[in-house]
N, CA, C and O of each residue as an XYZ file, in Angstrom:
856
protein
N      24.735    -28.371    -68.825
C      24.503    -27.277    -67.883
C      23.792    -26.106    -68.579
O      22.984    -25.389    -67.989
N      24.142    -25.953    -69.881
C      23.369    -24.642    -70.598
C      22.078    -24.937    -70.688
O      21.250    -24.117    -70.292
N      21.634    -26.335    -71.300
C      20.740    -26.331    -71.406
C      19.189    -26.548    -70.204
O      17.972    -26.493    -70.381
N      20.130    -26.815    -68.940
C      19.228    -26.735    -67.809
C      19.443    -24.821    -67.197
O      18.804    -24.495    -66.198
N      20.263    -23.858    -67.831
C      19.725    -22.591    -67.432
C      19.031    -22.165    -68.264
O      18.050    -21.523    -67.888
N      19.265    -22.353    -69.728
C      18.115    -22.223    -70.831
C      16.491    -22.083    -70.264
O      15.640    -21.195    -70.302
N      16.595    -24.076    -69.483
C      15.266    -23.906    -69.087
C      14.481    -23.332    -67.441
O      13.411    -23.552    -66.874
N      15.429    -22.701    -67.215
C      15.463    -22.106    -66.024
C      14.882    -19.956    -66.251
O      14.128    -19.142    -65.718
N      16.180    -20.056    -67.712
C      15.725    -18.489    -68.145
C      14.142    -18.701    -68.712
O      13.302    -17.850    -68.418
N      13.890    -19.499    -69.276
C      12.404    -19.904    -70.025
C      11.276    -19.692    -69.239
O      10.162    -19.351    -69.636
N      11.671    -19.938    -67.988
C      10.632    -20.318    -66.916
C      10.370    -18.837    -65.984
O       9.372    -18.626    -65.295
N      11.389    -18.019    -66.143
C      11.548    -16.927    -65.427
C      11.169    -15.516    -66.451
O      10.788    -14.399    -66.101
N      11.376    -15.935    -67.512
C      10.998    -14.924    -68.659
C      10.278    -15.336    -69.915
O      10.513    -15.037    -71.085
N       9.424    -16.031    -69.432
C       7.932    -17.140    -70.071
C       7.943    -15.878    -71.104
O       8.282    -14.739    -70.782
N       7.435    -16.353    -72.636
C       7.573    -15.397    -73.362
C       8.311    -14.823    -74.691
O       7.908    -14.482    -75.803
N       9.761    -14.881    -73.964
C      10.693    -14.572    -74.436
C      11.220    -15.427    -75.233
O      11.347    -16.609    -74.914
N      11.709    -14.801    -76.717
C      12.254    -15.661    -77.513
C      13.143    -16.563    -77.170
O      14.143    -16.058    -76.660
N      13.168    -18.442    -77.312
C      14.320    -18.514    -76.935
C      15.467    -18.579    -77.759
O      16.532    -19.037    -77.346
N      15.308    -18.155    -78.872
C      16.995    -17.855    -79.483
C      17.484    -16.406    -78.703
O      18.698    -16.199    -78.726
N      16.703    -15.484    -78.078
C      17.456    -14.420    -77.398
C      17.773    -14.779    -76.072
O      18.693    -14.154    -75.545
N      17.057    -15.877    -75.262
C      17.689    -16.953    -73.711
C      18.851    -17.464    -74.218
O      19.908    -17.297    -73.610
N      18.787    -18.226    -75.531
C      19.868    -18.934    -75.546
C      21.192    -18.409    -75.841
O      22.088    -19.223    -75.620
N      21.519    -17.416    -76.225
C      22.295    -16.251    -76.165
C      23.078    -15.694    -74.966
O      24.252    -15.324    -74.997
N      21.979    -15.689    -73.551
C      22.611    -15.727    -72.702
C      22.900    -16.625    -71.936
O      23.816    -16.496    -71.124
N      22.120    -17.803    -72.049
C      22.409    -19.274    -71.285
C      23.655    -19.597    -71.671
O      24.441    -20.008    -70.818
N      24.112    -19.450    -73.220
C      26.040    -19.623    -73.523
C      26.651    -18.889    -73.242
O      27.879    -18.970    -73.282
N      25.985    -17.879    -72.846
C      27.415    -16.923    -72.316
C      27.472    -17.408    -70.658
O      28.400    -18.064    -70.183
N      26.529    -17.037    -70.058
C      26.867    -17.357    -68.576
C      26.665    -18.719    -68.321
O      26.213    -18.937    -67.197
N      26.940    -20.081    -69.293
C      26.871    -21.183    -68.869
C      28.732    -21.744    -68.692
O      29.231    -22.782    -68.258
N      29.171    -20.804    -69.117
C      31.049    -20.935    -69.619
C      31.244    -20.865    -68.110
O      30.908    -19.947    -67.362
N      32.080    -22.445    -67.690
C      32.781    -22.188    -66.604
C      32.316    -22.518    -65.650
O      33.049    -22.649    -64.670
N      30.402    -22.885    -65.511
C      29.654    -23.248    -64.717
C      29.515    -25.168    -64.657
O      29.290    -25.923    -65.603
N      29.699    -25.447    -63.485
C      29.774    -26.811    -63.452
C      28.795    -27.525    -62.404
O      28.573    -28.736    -62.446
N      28.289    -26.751    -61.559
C      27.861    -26.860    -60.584
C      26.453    -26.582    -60.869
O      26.152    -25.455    -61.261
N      25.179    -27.857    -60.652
C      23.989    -26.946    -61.365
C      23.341    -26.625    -59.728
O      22.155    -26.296    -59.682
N      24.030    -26.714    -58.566
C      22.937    -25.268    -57.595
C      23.715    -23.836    -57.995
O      23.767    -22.941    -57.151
N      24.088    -23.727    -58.818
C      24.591    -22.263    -59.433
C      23.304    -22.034    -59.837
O      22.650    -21.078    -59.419
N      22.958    -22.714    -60.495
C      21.560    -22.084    -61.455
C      21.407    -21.212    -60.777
O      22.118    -20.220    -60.939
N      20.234    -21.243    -59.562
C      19.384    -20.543    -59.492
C      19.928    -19.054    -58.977
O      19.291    -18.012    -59.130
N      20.918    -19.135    -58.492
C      21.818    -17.054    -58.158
C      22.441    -17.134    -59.733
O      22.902    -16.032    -60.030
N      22.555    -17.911    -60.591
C      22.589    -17.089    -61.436
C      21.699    -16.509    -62.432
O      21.864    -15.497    -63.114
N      20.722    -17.331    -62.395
C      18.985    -16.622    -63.264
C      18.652    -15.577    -62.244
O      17.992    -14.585    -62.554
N      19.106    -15.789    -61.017
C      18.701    -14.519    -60.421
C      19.353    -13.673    -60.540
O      18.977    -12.603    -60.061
N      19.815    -13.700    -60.789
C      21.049    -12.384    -61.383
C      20.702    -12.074    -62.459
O      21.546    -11.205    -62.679
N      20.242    -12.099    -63.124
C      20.007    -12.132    -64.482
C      18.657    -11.074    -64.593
O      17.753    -11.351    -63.805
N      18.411     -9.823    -65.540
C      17.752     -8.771    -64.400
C      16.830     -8.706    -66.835
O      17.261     -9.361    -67.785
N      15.530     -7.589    -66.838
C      15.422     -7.607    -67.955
C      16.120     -6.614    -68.820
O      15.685     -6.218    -69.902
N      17.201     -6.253    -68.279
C      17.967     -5.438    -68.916
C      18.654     -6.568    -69.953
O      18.334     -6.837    -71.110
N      19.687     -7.114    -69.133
C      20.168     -8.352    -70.125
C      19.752     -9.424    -70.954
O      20.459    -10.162    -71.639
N      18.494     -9.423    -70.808
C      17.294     -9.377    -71.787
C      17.094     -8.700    -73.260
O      16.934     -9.255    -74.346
N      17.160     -7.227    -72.909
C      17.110     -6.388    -74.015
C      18.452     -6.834    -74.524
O      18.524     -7.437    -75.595
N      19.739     -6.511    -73.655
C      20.701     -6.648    -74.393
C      20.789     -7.577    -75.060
O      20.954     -7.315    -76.252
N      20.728     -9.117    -74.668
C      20.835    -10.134    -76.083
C      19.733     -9.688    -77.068
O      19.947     -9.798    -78.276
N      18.586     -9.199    -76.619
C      17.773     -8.799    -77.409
C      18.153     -8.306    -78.995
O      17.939     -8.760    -80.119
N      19.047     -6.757    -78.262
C      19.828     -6.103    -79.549
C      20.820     -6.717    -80.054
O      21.014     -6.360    -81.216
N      21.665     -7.631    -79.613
C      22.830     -8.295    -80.144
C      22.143     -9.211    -81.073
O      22.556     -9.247    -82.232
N      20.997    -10.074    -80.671
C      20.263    -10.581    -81.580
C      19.896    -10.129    -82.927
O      20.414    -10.404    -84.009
N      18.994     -9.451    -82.667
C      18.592     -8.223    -83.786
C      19.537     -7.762    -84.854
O      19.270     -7.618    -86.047
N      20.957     -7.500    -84.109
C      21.787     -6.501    -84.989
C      22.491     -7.460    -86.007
O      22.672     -7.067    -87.160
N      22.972     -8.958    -85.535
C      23.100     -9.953    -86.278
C      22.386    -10.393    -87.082
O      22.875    -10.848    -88.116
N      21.169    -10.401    -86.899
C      19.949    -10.455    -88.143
C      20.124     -9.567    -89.087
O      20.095    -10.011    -90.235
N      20.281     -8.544    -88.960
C      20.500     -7.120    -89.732
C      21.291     -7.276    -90.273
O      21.248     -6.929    -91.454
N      22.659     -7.980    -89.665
C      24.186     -7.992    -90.629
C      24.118     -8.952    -91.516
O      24.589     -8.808    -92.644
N      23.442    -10.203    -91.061
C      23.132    -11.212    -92.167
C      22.280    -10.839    -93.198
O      22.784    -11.082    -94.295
N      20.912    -10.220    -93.265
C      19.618     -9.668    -94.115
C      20.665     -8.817    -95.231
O      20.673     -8.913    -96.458
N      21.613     -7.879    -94.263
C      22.113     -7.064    -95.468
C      23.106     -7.601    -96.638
O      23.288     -7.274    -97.811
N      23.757     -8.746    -95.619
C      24.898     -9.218    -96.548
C      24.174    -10.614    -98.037
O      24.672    -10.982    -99.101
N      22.596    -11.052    -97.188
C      21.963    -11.562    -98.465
C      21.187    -10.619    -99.325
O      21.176    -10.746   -100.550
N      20.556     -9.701    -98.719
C      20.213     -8.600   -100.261
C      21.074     -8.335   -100.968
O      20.874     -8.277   -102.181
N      22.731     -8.007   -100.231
C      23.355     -7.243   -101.429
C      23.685     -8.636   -102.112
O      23.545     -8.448   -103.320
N      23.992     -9.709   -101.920
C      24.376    -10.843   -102.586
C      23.306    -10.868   -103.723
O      23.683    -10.937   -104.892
N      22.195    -10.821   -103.459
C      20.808    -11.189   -104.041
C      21.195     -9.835   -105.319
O      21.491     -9.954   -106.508
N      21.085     -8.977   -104.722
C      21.209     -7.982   -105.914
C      21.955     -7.827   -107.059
O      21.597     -7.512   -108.194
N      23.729     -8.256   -106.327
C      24.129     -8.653   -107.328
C      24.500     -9.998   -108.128
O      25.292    -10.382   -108.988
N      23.565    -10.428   -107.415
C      23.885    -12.005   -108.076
C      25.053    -12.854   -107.379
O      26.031    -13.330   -107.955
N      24.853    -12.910   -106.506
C      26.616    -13.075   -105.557
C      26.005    -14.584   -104.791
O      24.799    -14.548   -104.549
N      26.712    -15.829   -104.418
C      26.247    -16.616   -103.317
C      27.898    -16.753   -103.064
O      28.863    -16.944   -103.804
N      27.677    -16.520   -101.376
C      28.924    -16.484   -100.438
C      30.214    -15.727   -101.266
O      31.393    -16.080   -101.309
N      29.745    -14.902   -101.716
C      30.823    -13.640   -102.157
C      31.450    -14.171   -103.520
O      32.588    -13.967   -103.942
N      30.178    -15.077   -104.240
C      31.035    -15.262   -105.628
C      29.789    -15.122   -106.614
O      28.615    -15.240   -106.263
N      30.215    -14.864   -107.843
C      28.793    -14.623   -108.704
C      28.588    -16.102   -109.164
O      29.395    -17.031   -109.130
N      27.280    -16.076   -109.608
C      26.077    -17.065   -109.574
C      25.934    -16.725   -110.785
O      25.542    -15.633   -111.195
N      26.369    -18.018   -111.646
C      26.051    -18.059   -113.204
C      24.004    -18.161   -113.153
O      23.083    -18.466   -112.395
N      24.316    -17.584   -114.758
C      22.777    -17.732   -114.750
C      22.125    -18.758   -115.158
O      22.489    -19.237   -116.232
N      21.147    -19.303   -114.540
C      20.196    -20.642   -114.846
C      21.195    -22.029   -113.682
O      21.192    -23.260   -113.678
N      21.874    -21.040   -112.904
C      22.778    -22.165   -111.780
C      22.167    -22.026   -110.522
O      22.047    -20.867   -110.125
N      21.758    -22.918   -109.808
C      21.809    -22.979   -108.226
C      21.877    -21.954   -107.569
O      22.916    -21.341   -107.816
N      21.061    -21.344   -106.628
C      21.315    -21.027   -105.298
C      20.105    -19.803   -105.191
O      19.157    -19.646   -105.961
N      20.426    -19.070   -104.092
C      19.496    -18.169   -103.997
C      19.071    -16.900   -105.050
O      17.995    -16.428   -105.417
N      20.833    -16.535   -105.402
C      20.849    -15.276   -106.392
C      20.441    -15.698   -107.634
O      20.341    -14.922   -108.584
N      20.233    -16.706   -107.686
C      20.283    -17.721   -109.419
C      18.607    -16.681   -110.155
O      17.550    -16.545   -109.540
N      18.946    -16.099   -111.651
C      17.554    -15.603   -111.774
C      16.802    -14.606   -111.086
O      15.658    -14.290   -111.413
N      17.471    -14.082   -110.082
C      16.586    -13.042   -109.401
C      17.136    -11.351   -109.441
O      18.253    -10.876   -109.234
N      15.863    -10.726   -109.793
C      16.427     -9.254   -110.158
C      16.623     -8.653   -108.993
O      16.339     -7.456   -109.028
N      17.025     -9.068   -107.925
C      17.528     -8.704   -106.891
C      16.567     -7.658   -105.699
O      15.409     -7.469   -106.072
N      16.889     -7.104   -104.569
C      15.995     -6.610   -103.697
C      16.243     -5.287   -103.515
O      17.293     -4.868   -104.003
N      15.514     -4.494   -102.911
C      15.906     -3.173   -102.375
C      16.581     -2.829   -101.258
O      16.195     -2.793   -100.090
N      17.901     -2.516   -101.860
C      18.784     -2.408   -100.222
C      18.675     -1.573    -99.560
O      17.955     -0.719   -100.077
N      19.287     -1.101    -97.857
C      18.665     -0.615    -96.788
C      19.981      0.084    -96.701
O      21.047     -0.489    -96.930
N      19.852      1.599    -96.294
C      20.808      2.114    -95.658
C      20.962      2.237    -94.547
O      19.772      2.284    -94.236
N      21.664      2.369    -93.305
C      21.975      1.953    -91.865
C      21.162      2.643    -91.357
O      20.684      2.226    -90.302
N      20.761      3.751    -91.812
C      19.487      4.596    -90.791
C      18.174      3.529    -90.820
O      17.789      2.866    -89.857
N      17.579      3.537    -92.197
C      16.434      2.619    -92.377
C      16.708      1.462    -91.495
O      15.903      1.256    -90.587
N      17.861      0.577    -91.648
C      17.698     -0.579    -90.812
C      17.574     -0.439    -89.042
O      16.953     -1.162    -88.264
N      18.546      0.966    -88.724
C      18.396      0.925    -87.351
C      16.556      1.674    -87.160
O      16.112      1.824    -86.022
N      15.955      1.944    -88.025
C      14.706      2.632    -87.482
C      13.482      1.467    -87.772
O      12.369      1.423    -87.248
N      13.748      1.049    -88.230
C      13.216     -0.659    -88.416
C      13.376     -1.510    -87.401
O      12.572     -2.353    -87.003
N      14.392     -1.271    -87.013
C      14.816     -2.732    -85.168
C      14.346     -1.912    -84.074
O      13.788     -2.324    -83.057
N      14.578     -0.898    -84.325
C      14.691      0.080    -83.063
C      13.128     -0.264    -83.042
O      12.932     -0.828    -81.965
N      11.833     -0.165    -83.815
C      10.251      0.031    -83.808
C      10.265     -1.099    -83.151
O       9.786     -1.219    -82.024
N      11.005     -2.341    -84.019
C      10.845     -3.960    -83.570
C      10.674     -4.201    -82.354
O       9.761     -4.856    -81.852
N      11.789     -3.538    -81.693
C      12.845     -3.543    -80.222
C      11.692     -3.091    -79.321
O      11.183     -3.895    -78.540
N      11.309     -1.948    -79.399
C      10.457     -1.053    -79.048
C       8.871     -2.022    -78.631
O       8.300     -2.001    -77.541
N       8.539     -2.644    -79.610
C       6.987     -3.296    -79.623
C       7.315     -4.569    -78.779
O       6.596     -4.933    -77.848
N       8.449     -5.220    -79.166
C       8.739     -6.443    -78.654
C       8.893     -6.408    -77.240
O       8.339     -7.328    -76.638
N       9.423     -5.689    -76.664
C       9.837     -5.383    -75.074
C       8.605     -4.538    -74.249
O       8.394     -4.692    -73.046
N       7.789     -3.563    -75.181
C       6.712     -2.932    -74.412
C       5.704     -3.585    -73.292
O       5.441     -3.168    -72.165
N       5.235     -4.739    -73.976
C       4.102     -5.921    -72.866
C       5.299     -5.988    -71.593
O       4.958     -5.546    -70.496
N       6.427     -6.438    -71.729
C       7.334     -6.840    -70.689
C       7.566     -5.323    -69.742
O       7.497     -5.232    -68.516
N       7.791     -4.458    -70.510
C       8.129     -3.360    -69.521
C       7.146     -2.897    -68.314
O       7.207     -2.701    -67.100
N       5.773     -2.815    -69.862
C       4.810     -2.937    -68.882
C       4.059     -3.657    -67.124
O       3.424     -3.359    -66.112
N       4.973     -5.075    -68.066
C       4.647     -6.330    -66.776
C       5.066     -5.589    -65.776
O       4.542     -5.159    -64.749
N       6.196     -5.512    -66.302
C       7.149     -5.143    -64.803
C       7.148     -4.023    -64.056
O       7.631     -3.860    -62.935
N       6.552     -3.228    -64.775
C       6.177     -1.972    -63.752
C       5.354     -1.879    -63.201
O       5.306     -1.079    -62.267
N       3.899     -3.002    -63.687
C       2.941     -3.326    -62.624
C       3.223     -4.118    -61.633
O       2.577     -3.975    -60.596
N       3.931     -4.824    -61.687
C       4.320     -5.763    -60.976
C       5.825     -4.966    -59.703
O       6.182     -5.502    -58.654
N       6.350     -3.743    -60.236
C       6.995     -2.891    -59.145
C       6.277     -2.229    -58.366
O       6.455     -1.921    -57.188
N       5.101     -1.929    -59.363
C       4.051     -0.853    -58.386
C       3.418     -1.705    -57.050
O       3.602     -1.330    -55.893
N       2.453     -3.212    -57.511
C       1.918     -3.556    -56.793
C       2.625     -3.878    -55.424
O       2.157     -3.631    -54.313
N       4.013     -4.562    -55.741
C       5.142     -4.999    -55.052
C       5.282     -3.091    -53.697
O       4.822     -3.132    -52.556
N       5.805     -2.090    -54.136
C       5.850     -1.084    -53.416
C       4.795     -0.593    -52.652
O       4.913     -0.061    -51.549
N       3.570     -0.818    -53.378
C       2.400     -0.826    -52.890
C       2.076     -2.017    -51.313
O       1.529     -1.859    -50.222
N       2.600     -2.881    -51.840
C       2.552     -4.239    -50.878
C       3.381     -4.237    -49.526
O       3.107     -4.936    -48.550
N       4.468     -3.318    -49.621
C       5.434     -3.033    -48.885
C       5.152     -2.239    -47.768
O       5.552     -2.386    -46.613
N       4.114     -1.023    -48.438
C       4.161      0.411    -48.240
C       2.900      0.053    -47.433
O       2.607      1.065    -46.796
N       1.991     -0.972    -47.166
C       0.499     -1.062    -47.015
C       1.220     -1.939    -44.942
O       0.825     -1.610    -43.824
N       2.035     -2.755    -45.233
C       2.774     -3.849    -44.473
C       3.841     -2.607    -43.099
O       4.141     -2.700    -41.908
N       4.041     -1.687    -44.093
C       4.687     -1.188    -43.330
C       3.814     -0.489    -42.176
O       3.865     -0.724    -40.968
N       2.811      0.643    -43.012
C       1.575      0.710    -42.300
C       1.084      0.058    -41.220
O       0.877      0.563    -40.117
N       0.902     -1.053    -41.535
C       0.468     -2.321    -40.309
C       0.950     -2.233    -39.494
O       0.306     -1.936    -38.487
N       2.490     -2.446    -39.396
C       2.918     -2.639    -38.079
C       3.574     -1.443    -37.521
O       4.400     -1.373    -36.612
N       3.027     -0.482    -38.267
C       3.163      0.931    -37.563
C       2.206      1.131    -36.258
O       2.400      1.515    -35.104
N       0.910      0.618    -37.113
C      -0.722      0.777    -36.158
C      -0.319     -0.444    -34.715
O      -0.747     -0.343    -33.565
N       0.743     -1.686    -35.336
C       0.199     -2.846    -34.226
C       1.078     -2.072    -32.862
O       0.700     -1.998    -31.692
N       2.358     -1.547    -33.473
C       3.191     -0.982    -32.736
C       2.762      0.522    -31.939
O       3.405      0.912    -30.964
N       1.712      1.213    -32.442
C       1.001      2.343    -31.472
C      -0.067      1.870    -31.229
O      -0.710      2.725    -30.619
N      -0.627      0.995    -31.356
C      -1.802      0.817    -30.800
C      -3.056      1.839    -31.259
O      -3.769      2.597    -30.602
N      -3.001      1.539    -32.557
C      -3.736      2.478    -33.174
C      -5.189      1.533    -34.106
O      -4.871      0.754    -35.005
N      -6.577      1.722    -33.776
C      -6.870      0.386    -34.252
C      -7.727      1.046    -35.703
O      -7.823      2.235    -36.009
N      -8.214      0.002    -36.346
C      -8.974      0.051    -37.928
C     -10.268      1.512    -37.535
O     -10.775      2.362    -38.267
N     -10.373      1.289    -36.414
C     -11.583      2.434    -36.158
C     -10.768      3.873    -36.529
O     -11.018      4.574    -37.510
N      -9.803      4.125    -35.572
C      -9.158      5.406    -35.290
C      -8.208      5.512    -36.552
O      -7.603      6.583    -36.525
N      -7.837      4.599    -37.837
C      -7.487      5.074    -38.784
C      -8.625      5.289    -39.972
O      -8.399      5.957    -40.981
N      -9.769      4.681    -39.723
C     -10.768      5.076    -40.751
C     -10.684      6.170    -41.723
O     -10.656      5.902    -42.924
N     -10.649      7.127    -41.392
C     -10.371      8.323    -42.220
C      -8.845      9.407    -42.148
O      -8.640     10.621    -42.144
N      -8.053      8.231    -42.101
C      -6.321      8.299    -41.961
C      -5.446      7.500    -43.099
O      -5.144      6.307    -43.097
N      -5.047      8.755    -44.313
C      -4.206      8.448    -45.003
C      -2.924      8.894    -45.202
O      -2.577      9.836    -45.914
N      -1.982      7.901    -44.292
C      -0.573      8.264    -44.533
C       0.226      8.660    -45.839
O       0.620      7.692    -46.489
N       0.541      9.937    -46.349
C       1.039     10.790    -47.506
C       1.907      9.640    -47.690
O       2.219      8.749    -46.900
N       2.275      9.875    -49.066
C       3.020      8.406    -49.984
C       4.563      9.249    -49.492
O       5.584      8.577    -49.343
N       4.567     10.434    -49.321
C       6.162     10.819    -48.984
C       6.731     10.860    -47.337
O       7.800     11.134    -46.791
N       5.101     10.339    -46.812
C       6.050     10.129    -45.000
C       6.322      8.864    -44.810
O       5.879      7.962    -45.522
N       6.892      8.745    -44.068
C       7.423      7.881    -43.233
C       6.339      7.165    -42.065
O       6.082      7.759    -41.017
N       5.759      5.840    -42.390
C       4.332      5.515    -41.604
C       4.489      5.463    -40.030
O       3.497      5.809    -39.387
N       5.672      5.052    -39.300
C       5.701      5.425    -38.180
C       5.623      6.568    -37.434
O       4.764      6.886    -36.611
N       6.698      7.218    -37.832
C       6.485      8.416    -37.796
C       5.280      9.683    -38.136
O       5.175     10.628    -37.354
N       4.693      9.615    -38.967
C       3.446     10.122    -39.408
C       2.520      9.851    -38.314
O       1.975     10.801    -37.751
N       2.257      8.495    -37.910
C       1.309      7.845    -37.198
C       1.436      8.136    -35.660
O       0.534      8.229    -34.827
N       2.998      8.271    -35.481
C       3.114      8.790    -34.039
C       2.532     10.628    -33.492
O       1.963     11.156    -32.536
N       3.163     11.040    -34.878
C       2.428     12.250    -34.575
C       0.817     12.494    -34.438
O       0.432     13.403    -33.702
N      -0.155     11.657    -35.166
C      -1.308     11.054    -35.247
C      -1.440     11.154    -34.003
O      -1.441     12.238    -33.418
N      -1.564     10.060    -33.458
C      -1.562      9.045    -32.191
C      -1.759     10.583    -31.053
O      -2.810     10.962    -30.537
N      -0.733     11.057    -30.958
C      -0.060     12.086    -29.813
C      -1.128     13.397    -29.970
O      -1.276     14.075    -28.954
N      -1.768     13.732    -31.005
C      -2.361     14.608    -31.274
C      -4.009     13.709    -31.129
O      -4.942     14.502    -31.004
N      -4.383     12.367    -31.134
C      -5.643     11.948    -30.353
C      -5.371     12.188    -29.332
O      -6.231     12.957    -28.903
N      -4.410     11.930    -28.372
C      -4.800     11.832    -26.855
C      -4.317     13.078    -26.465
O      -4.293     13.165    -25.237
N      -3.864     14.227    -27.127
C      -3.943     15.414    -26.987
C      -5.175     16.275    -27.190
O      -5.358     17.402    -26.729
N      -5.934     15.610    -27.904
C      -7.443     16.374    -27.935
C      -8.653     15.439    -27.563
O      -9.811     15.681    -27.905
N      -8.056     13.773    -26.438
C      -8.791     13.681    -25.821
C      -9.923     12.315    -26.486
O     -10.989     11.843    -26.090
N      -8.951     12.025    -27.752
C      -9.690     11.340    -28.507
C      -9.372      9.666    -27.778
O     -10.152      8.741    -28.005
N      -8.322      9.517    -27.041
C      -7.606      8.572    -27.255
C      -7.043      8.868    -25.346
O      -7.099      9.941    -24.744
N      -6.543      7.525    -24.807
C      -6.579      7.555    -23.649
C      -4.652      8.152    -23.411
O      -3.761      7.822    -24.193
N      -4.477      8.879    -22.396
C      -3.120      9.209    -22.646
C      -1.999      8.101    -22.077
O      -0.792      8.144    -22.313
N      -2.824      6.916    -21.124
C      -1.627      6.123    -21.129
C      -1.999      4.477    -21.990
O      -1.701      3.337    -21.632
N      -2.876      5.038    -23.423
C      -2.955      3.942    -24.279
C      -1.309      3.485    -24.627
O      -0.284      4.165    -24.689
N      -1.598      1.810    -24.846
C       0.073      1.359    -25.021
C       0.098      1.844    -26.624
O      -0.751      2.345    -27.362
N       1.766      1.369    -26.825
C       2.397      2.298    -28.128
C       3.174      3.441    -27.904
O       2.793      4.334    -27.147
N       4.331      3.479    -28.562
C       4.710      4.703    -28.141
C       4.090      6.148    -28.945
O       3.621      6.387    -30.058
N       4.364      6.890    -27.773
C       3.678      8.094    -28.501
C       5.603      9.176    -28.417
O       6.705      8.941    -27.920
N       4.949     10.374    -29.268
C       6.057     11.198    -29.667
C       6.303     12.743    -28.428
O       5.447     13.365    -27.799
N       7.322     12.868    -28.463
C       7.443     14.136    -27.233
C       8.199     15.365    -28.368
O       8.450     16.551    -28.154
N       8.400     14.610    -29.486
C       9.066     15.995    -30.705
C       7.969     16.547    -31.003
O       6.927     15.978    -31.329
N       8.266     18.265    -30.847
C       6.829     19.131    -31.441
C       6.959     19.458    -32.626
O       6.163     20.047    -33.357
N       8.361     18.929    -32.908
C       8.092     19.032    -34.906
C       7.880     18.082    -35.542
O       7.837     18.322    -36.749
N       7.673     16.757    -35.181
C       7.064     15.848    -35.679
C       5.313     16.413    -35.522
O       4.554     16.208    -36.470
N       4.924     16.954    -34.550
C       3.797     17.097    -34.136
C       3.131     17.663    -35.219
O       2.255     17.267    -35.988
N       4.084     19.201    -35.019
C       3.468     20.266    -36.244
C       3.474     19.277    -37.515
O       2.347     19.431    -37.985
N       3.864     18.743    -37.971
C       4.757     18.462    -39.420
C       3.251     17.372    -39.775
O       3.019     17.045    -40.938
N       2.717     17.102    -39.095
C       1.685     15.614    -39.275
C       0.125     16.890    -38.643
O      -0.675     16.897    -39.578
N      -0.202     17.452    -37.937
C      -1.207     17.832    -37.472
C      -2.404     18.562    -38.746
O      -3.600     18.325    -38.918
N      -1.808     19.159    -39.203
C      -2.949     19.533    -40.242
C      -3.180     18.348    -40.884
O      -4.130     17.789    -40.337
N      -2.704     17.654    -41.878
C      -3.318     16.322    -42.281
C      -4.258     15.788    -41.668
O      -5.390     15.713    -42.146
N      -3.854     15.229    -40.242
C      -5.067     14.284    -39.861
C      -6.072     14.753    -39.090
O      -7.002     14.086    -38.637
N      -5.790     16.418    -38.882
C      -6.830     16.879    -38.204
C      -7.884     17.532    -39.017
O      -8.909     17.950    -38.478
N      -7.614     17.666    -40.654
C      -8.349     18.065    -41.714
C      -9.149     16.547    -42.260
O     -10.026     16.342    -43.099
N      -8.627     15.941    -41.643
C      -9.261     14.050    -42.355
C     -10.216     14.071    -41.046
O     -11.110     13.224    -41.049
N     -10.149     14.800    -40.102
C     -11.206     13.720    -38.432
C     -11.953     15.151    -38.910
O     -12.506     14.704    -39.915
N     -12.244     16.208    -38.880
C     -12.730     17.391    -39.021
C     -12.831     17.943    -37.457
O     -13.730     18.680    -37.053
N     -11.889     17.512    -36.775
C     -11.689     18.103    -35.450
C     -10.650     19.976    -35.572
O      -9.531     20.088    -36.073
N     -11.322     20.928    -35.072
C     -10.878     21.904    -35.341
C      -9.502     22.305    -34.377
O      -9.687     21.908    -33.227
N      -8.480     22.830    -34.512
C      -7.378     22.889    -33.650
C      -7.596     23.688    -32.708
O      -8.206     24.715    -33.007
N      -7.236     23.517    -31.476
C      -7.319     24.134    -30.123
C      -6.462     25.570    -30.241
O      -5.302     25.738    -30.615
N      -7.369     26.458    -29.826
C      -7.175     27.953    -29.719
C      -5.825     28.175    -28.713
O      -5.888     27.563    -27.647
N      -4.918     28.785    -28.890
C      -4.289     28.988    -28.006
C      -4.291     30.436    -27.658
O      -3.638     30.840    -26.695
């Protein structure tokens, strides 16, 4: 079972180391018996918990690196000294330059940092286009629903902070208020005059129609 979410995380986070998948494929494979689990549980699975095996990864590397330099330095294999001209790693060697906990965390942290950047990146293009995709859809069936067509929005851009129905109704109500637009075109139109006000300068500064004198 681990090894079919292994290749399930692989496939969903193409890329990614898999000694840092496989990290979490054993943890959330405990207990799982059932493989249509897989797929709600890779979906669940978000790039946060990503980073996190990420750093758990990392920091274990770090605990091992430190515990063979200092071995190395002093001549130590698995916490015993290493005669000289005998076997093993420490055998003969004038040993390495050890790391104090700042150096090592400013060393993973750069690692951490470079390693995850392309991905963060992905994904925030990939939120933008996605909101973008949403935000364009919503639009649509704002226009199919007033009856508003590609002509009469030509030079109509709904502000990224309104609300497209709404925006559009006030639109709409303010054409066939100045005549642009027939008053019993289908769609609903708006009878709130603060929706009215709240949308009228916008789209009457986009048509260059000047506002009626009162």
């Amino acid at each position: 079972m681990k090894k079919k979410l292994l290749d399930a995380l692989k496939t969903k986070f193409s890329g990614v180391s898999e000694a840092i998948l496989d990290r979490i494929a054993t943890k959330k494979a405990e207990g799982v018996t059932d493989e249509s689990q897989i797929t709600a549980i890779v979906d669940g699975i978000n790039f946060q918990d990503v980073l996190t095996s990420y750093g758990d990864y990392r920091a274990n590397e770090a605990n091992v690196s430190s515990v063979r330099n200092y071995e190395e330095k002093h001549g130590l294999k698995d916490g015993k000294p290493v005669a000289a001209g005998g076997e093993g790693e420490g055998a003969n060697k004038g040993g390495k330059t050890s790391y104090t906990t700042e150096e090592l965390d400013s060393y993973f942290t750069s690692k951490l940092e470079a390693a995850i950047k392309p991905y963060k990146e992905k994904i925030e293009t990939l939120e933008s286009e996605k909101h973008q995709g949403d935000r364009q859809t919503a639009i649509s069936n704002a226009m199919k629903k007033l009856g508003l067509t590609e002509d009469e929005m030509q030079f109509v851009t709904v502000p990224e902070d309104k609300d497209p129905e709404e925006y559009l109704t006030g639109y709409k109500q303010h054409l066939i208020t100045k005549g642009l637009k027939p008053a019993d075109d289908s769609g609903a139109q708006v009878s709130d005059s603060q929706v009215q006000d709240a949308v009228a300068t916008d789209w009457l500064n986009a048509l260059g129609v000047p506002e009626a004198k009162v």
